[in-house]
N, C-alpha and C positions, 0 to 999 in steps of 0.2 A: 239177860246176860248174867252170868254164876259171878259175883262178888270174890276175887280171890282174896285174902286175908294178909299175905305176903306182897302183892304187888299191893295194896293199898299204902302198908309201911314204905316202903320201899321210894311211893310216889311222892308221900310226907318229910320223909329223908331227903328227898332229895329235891325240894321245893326248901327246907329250911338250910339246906345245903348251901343256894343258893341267895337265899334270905342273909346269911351270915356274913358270907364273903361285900357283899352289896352295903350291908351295915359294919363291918368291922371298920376301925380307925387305926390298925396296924397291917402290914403286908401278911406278918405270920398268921393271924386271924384270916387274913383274906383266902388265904394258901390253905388252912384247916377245914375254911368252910368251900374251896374248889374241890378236897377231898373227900369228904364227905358227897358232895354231889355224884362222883365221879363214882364210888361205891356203891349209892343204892341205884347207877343208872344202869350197871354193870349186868346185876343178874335180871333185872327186866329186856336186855337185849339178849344175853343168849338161852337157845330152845333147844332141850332134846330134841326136839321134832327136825330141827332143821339144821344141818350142818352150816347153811352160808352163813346162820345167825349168829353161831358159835364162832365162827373164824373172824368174823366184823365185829363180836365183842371182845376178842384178843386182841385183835390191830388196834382198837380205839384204847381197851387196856395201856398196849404198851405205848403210843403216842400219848396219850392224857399223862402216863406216869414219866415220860420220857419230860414233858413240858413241863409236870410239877416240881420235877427233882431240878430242873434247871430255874426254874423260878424262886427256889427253895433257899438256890445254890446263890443265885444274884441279891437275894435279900439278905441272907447270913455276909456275903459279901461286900454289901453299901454300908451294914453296920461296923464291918471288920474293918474298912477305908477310911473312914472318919478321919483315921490320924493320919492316911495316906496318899494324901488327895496328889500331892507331887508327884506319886507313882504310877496313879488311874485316872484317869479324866472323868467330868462327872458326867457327862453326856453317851457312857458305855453304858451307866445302867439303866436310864430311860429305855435305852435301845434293847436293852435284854429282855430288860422286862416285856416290853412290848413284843419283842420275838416271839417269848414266851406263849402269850395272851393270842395271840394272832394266831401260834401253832394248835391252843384250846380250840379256838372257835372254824379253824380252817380257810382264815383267811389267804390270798396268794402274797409271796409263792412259798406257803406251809401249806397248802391246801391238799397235797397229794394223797391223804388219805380218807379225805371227805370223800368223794364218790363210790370210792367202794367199801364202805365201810355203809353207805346209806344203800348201798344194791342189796346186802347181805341182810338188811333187816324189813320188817315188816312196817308198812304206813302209822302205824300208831305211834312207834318210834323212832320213826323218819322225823313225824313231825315234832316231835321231843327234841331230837340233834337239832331239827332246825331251826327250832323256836328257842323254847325256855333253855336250852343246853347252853344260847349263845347271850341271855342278860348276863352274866356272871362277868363274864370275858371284856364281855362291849362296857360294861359298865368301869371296870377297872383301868381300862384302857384309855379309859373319858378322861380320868383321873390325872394320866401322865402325857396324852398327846400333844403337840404340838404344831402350830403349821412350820413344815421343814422338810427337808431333799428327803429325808428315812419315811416320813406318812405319805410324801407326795407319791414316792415312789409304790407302797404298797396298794395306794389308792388306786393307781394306773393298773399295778399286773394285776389286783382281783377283778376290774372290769375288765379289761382284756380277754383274762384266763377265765374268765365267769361265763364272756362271750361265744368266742371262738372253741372251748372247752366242749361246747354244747349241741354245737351243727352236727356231729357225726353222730349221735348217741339214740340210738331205738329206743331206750328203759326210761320211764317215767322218772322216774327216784332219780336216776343218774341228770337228766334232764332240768329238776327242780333243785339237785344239787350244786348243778353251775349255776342256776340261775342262785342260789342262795348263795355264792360266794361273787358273785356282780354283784347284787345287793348290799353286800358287807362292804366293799369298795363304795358306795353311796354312802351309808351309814358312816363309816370313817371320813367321806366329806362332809356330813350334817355336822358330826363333833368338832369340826372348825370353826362351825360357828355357834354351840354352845350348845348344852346338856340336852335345851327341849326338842332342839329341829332331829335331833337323831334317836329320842323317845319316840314321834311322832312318828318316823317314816318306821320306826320299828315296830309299834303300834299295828298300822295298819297292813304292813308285810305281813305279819304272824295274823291278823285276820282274811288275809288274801289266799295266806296258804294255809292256812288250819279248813277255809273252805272245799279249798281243792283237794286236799288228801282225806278231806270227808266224804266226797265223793268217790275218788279213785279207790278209797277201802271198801264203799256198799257198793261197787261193779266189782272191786277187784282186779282193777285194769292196772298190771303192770309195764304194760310196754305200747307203746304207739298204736303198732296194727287192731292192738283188743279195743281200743278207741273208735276205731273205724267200725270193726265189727258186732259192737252192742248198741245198744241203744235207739235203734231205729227205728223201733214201733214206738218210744218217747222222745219224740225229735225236742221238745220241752228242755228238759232234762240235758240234754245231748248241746242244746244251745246253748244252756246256761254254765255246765260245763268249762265251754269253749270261753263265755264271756270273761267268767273269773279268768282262764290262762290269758286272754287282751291285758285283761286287767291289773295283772301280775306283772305284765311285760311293760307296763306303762303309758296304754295307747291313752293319747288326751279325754275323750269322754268320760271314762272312767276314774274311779276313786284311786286307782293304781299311780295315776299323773300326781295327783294332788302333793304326795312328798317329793318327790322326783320336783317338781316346778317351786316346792320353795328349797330346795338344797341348789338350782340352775341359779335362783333369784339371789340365794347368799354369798354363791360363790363367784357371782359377778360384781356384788358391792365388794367386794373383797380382791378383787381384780385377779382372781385366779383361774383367766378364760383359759388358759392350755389346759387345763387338768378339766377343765369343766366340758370343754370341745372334745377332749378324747369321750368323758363319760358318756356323753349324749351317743356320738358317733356308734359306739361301742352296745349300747343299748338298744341302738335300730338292730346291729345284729339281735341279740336277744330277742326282740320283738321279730325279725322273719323265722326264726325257727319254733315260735308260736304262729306264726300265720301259716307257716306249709302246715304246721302239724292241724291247722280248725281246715283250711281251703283241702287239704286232701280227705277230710273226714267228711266234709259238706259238699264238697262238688264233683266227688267219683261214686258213682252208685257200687254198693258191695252185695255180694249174695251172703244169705244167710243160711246157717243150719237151723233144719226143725227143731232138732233140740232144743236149740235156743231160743227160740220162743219162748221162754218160761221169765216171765218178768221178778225177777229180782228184787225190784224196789215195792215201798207200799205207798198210800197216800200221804203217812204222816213225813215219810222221807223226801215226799216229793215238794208239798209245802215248804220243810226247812230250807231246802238247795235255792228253792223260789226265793223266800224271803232274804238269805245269804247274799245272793246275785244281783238281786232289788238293790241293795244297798251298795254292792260293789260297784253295780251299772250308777245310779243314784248320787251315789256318793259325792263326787264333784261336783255336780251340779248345785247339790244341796247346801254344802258348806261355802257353794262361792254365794248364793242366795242370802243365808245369813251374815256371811262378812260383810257383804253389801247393804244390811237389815240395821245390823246392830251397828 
């Protein structure tokens, strides 16, 4: 693979981008280094090659700068209220802030321009939006939340809208972008009950799906039906696949359960079973539209073109996925083995 010389800077920038905002002890430090991020992610999303790239790195443009100015706007404004407190209440600017932060990362109901802004772009920076794009956000947002009607509420519509967003949608991207704004409705109930349980589920989310978009990039498979139709001389491959999306969705055997069953666990010492009954509830959806999508892939025979016959993958690719899968299948089982050990 050619080393570009530009996307390297670009990936350093915008890795200390994030670095800054994370360690700053002021908002305007925190606000310089979402900028900086926000810049060098910019020209790694759009492609002469491809018009939808260029139009999804406009959209994210003008939301990301639409967030920052209003984030910009509510900290020069907490500082300006000091002497004003008779006039503004102090509980508007938790709330902005956190608008703010929420509209960064595409939590609901900001969420409307994550899907197609992640259709427009290619896997490599799908999983950038959906990973590192979102420490920055989640992290600052640790900082001011609270348990209260303003998080309970965002909690509910990103599962909901994370859910129900997702049954209609052929496109892969489009697919794992509900499902990454369900996820963030978990992650905002991990941070209720402190810093590590929502590192943890975010952890192993970003290795659930750094796996599967490392597959969906070596097939290439951006839409459902290309799922069906590859990979049938590697039924291997094609299993493992499937296991990571269970995985994703949270099914018990799997390492996928594992933060989903201590955020269920937290937030019932905490006696916050409606909000924790909707999540669950909300997440069997999720999980049936990973199940039609493996049950129609594994139990309707498809014909194949000769062309395609032409295997795509090699052996050192097929070991990786193996070994990735191993652990994702694994994974619960192993960590409950050692809690039990040690």
């Amino acid at each position: 693979m050619q080393i570009n010389p530009s996307k390297t800077l670009f990936i350093m920038t915008l890795m200390s981008g994030t670095l800054i905002s994370i360690s700053s002890n002021s908002w305007l430090g925190a606000w310089i280094g979402l900028e900086i991020n926000l810049l060098s992610f910019i020209p790694m999303m759009s492609s002469s090659k491809n018009t939808m790239a260029t139009e999804a790195s406009l959209k994210y443009f003008m939301i990301q700068a639409l967030a920052s100015t209003m984030l910009l706007f509510a900290v020069i404004l907490m500082h300006l209220s000091s002497d004003m407190t008779m006039f503004i209440s102090n509980k508007l600017f938790p709330m902005l802030i956190s608008s703010t932060l929420l509209l960064k990362m595409g939590a609901a109901p900001f969420h409307f321009w994550f899907p197609g802004v992640m259709e427009g772009l290619n896997w490599m920076n799908c999983l950038i939006l959906m990973t590192w794009q979102k420490i920055a956000p989640l992290m600052l947002f640790s900082y001011i939340t609270k348990i209260n009607l303003f998080s309970s509420i965002i909690i509910i519509t990103s599962v909901i809208i994370g859910s129900i967003g997702g049954l209609n949608q052929t496109s892969m991207r489009k697919i794992l972008a509900y499902s990454s704004i369900n996820h963030l409705g978990w992650m905002i109930a991990a941070m209720m009950s402190g810093d590590n349980l929502w590192m943890i589920y975010f952890l192993i989310y970003s290795f659930l799906t750094t796996t599967l978009v490392f597959m969906f990039n070596s097939f290439k498979i951006f839409h459902i039906n290309q799922s069906f139709l590859i990979l049938n001389k590697n039924v291997l491959i094609k299993f493992s696949m499937f296991l990571s999306l269970l995985s994703l969705g949270g099914l018990p055997p799997f390492l996928g359960f594992l933060p989903k069953w201590l955020v269920i666990q937290n937030m019932t010492e905490m006696n916050q079973l409606f909000i924790m009954i909707i999540m669950v509830v909300m997440t069997l959806i999720t999980l049936y539209y990973y199940l039609r999508i493996t049950y129609s892939a594994f139990l309707l025979s498809y014909t194949e073109m000769k062309w395609s016959f032409k295997n795509n993958y090699n052996n050192q690719m097929s070991t990786i996925v193996m070994i990735l899968t191993s652990i994702s299948s694994l994974g619960l089982i192993i960590s409950s083995i050692l809690f039990n050990t040690l």
